[in-house]
N, C-alpha and C positions, 0 to 999 in steps of 0.2 A: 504494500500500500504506500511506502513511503516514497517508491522510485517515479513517480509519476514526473514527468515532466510537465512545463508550465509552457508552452511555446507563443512567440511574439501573433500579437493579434488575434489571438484564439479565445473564445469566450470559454472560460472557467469560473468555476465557485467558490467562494470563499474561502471553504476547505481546503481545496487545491491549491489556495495561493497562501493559504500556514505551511500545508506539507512543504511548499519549496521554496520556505519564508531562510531564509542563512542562518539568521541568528538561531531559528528551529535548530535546525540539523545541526549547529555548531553548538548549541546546549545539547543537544542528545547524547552528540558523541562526547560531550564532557561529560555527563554523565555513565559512560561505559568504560569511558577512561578511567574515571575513578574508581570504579567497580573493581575494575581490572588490579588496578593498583592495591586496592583493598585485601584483593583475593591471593594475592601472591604472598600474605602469609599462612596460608592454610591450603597447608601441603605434607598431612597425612593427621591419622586419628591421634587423640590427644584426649586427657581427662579433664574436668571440669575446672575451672578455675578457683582456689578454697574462696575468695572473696567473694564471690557471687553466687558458691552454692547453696548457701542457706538461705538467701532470699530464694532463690531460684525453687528448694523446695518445698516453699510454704505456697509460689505462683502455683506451681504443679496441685496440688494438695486444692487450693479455693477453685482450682481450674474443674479438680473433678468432681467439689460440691457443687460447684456453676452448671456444667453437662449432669450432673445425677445420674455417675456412673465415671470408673477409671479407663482411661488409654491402655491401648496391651501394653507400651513402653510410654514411659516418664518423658515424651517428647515434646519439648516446643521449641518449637526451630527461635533462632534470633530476627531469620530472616536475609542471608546470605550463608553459600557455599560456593564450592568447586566442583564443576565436574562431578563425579562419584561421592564428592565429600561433603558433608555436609555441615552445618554449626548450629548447636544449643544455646540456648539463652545463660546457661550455664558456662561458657566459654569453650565448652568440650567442643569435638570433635570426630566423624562417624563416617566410615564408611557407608553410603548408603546404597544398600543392593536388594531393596525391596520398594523406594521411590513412589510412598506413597499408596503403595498396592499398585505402581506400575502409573501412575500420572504423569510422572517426571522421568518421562523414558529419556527426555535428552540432557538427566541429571540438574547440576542447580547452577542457579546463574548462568545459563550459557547466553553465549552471547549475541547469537540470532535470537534466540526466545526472549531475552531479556528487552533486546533492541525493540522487537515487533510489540510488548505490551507497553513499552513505553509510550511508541506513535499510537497504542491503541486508547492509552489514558489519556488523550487530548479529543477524542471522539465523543461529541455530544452525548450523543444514549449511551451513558453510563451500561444499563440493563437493555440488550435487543431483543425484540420479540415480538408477538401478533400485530401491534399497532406499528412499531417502530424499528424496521430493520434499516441498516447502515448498508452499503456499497461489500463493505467486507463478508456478509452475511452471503453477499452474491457471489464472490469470488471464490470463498469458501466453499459453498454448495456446487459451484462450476469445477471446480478442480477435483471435487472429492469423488464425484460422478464420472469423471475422465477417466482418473486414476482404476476407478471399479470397475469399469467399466473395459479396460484393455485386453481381457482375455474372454470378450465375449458376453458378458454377463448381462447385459442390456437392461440394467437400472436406467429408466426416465427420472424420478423424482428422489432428492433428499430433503426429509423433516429434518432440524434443526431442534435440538432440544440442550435441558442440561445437565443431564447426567444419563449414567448407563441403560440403570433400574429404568426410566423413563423413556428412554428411547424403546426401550425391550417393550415396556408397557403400551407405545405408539404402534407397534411391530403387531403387537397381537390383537389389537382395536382393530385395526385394519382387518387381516385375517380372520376375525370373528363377523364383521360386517360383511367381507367378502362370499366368505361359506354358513353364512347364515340357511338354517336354523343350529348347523353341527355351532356344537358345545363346549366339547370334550379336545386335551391337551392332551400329547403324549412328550415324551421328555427321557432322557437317560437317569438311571438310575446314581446316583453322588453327584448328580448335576447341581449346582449352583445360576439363581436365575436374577435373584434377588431380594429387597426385604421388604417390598411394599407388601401392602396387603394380600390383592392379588399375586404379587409373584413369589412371595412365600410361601404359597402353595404350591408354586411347580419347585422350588430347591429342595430339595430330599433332603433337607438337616428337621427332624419333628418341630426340637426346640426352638427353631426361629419361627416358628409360627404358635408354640402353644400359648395358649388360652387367646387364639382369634378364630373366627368361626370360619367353616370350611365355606368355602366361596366361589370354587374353582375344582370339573371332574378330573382330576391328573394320573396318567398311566405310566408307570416307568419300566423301557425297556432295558436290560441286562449292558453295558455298554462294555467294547471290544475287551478281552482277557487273554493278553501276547501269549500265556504260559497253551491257552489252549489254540488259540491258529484259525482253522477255517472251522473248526467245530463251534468258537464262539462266534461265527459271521451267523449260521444254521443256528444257534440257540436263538440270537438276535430276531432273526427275522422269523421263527417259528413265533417270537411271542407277538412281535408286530403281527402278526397276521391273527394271532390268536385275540389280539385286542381289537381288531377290526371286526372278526366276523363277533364276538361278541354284542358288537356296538355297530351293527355296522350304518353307515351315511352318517355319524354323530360325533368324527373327527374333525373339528378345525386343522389343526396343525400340529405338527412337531417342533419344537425348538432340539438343535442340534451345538453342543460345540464340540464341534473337530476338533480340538484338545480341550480337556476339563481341567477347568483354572482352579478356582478353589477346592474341588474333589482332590488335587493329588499329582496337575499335570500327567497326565495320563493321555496316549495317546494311538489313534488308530490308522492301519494303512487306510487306504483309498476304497479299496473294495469291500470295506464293510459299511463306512456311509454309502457307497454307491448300492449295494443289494437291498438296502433299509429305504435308500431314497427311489429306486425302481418300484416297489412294490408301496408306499406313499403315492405318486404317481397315477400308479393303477387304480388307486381307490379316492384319487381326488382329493388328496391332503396337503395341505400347502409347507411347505419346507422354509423354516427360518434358520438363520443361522445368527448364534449371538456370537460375534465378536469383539465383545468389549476387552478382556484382555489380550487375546489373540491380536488384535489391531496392534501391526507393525512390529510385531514379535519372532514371524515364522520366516520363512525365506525369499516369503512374498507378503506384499502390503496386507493383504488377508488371506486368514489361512484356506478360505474358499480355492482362494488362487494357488495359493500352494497346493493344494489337492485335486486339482485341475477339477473344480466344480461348479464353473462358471454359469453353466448354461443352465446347472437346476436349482439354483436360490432364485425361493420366489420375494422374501424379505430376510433384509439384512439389517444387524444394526452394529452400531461401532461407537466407542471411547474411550476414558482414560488417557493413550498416549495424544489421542488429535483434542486434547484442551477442550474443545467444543463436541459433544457427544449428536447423535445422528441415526435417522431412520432410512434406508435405500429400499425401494419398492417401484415393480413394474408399473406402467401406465395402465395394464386390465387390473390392479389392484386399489387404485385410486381412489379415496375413501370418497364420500357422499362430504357435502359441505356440513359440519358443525362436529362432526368426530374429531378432528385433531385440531387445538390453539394449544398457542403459551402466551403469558402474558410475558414472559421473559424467556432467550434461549441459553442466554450463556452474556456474560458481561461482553465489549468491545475490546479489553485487553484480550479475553481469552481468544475469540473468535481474529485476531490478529498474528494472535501465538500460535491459533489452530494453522491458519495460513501460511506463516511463517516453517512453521514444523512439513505441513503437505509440499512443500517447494524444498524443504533440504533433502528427505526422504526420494523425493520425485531423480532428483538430480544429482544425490550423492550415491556412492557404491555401498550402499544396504543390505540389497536383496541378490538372490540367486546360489548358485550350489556354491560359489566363490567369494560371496559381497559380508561383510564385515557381520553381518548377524550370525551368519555362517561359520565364517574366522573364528570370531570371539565365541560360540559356545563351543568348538572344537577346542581352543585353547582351555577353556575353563574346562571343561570335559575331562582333559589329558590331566589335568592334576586334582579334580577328584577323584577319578579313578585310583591313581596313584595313592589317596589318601584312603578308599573305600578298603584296596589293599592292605594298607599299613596295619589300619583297625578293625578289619572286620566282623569285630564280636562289638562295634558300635556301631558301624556307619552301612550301609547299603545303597548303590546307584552308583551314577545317577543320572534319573530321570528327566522327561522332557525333551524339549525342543526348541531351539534357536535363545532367546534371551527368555524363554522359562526353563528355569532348571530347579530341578527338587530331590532333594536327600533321603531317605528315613532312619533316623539315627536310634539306635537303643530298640529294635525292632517294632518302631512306631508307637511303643509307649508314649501315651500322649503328657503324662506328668517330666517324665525326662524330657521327652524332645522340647517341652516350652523352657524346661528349666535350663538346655542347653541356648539354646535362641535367648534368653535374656544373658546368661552370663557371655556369649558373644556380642552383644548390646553393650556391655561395661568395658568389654575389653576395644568394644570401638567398629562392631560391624551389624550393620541391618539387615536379616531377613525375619519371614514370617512362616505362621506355621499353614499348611493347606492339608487337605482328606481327614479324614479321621477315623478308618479301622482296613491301614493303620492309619496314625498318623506319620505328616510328611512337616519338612521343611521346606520353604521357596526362597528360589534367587529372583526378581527380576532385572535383568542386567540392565543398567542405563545404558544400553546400546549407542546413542550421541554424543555419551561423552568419554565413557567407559576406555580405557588403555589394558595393554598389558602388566603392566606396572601395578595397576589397580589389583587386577586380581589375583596378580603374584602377593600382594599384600594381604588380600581378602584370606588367600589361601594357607598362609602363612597364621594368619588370626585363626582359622578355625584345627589350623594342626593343632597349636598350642592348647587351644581349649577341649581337643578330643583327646590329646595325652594326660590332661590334669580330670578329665570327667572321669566318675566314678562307674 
């Protein structure tokens, strides 16, 4: 947004003439400069500063009387990091390789993303949305539909929304309009959907949903089991079929993720979505695919595309790493006027940042059997293994794919594995925990900013901590 030119005798608008106002752009880049400058002391994990950590944890402490309810870790950013690294308010210091639950795939303060939300805090609507979208809202939604769109997939329309849970929610409004009067959801078994009301009834965890009233018929089929091969592709689809003819006209949809993020990273070849989505197909069930975490993680922009399954998503949706979260859907899906508003889709810095992030992604070496997603989880790969070796009666994996990767340590005991995941929080590295029988640990790599160096240190940190666990 920022490179727009101003040309002699051309009518432009006001906007136009801040964007390529000097003094604009010569404060901007003062301020990235300083940034910069800032940044270059905070170049590697560190412990908290003694002077500021006992204010720092009485903030913590009214922080989670204020939410009514604790953080899994003691975290409040200061508000500046590096790359991988990030800084507490407490002075410390942290490798960060869980970014949020994967928000901050291009790490902190980097300095396109920083750049883009700066031109995007000088944007009139604060908050864009139903009444009031910006120019950027357009660019965004042009580019993300390009990008989708490369291997076939022939999405017409992106919703705009601002967050995951809510675009998913947009996903299935449509879907339920489209195949009206069917009802009824099917879904993978450890699938994670989300915590609204509705979508806590398709995530297979009981307890995020109990004591709300059931609201949604949800079926969950057995999802891919590597140990069993083609036997678990045939369990799969004997039970699809077995929930069809039970029910049969009375399915909406499937929500699918090609890799299950919260479940455990977990993931399947090609021909077992494809036998499940053939026989969907035949019975007239419309195929969603959530990519909220998978966005920009796998070896292609989405893992659809990485799984070469262009042609059979009928709705998509995506966020987390694109800042600005989003609905992709064909023109025969097109809802009826008053099904989908927002009065807000996401702030103008973020939907800038979204921008910003879609054009490095687009144009940097990311993706493919060679492109740095690639790289960097085969590098991390090579020295967990190395460590899975070392300790064997701790560690097992490790699992995943491209910048999700996931451990199970202590044989997915879920009390060790958290108590391992915080005492690596102290020692100065961020992950979290995913599945739960067993339980798992997760990396998300900040693929943007992430180095070798990073995870030679990452990995250095959790030697230490699996030589000293009990």
């Amino acid at each position: 947004m920022s490179q727009q030119i101003v040309s002699e005798g051309v009518s432009v608008t006001v906007a136009q003439k801040l964007r390529e106002d000097p003094a604009v752009k010569q404060s901007i880049q003062t301020l990235l400069d300083a940034i910069q400058r800032h940044q270059a002391s905070i170049t590697g994990p560190r412990e908290a500063d003694p002077e500021l950590a006992e204010q720092y944890q009485k903030t913590v402490e009214e922080f989670y009387s204020l939410r009514g309810g604790k953080l899994f870790f003691p975290f409040l950013g200061s508000g500046i990091g590096k790359g991988s690294l990030v800084e507490l308010d407490d002075g410390s210091v942290k490798y960060d390789f869980i970014n949020g639950i994967g928000v901050h795939h291009f790490g902190h303060s980097h300095p396109k993303v920083t750049e883009a939300m700066l031109w995007g805090a000088m944007s009139d609507a604060v908050m864009e949305g139903n009444l009031q979208q910006n120019t950027d809202s357009h660019a965004f939604s042009k580019k993300i539909l390009e990008m989708a769109n490369v291997g076939g997939a022939g999405f017409d329309h992106c919703f705009l929304t601002s967050c995951g849970v809510m675009a998913g929610e947009n996903a299935l409004k449509i879907a339920m309009q489209k195949k009206f009067p069917a009802h009824r959801v099917l879904a993978f078994e450890g699938c994670f959907a989300g915590r609204t009301t509705t979508f806590s009834q398709i995530t297979d965890k009981p307890k995020f949903r109990e004591g709300l009233p059931s609201m949604l018929n949800v079926h969950y089929i057995p999802f891919y089991d590597e140990s069993s091969g083609s036997d678990s592709i045939e369990k799969s689809v004997t039970a699809l079929k077995a929930h069809l003819a039970r029910y049969p006209g009375e399915f909406t949809a499937m929500i699918f993720e090609l890799v299950q993020g919260e479940g455990g990273f977990y993931t399947a070849p090609v021909e077992f979505h494809r036998a499940l989505i053939d026989v969907l197909k035949e019975n007239n069930v419309a195929v969603l695919f959530d990519e909220v975490q998978t966005f920009a993680r796998t070896h292609a922009l989405f893992a659809y595309q990485h799984y070469e399954l262009d042609e059979l998503a009928d709705i998509v949706w995506f966020g987390k790493a694109s800042q600005v979260c989003g609905t992709l859907f064909r023109k025969e899906f097109a809802p009826r006027p008053g099904l989908l508003s927002q009065t807000f889709t996401a702030s103008s810095g973020a939907i800038h940042a979204g921008c910003a992030i879609l054009e490095e992604l687009d144009s940097g070496d990311y993706f493919g059997p060679d492109g740095k997603i690639a790289r960097q989880h085969a590098y991390f790969r090579s020295h967990l293994e190395r460590l899975c070796e070392k300790y064997p009666d701790k560690m097992a994996g490790p699992f995943g794919i491209g910048a999700m990767v996931a451990l199970t340590p202590f044989g997915g005991e879920a009390a060790k594995v958290q108590a391992l995941l915080h005492d690596l929080y102290r020692r100065g590295v961020m992950g979290f925990i995913a599945g739960g029988n067993p339980m798992r640990f997760r990396f998300l790599i900040p693929i943007g900013a992430v180095t070798e160096a990073d995870i030679d240190a990452v990995v250095e940190i959790l030697d230490q901590a699996l030589a000293e666990a009990d």
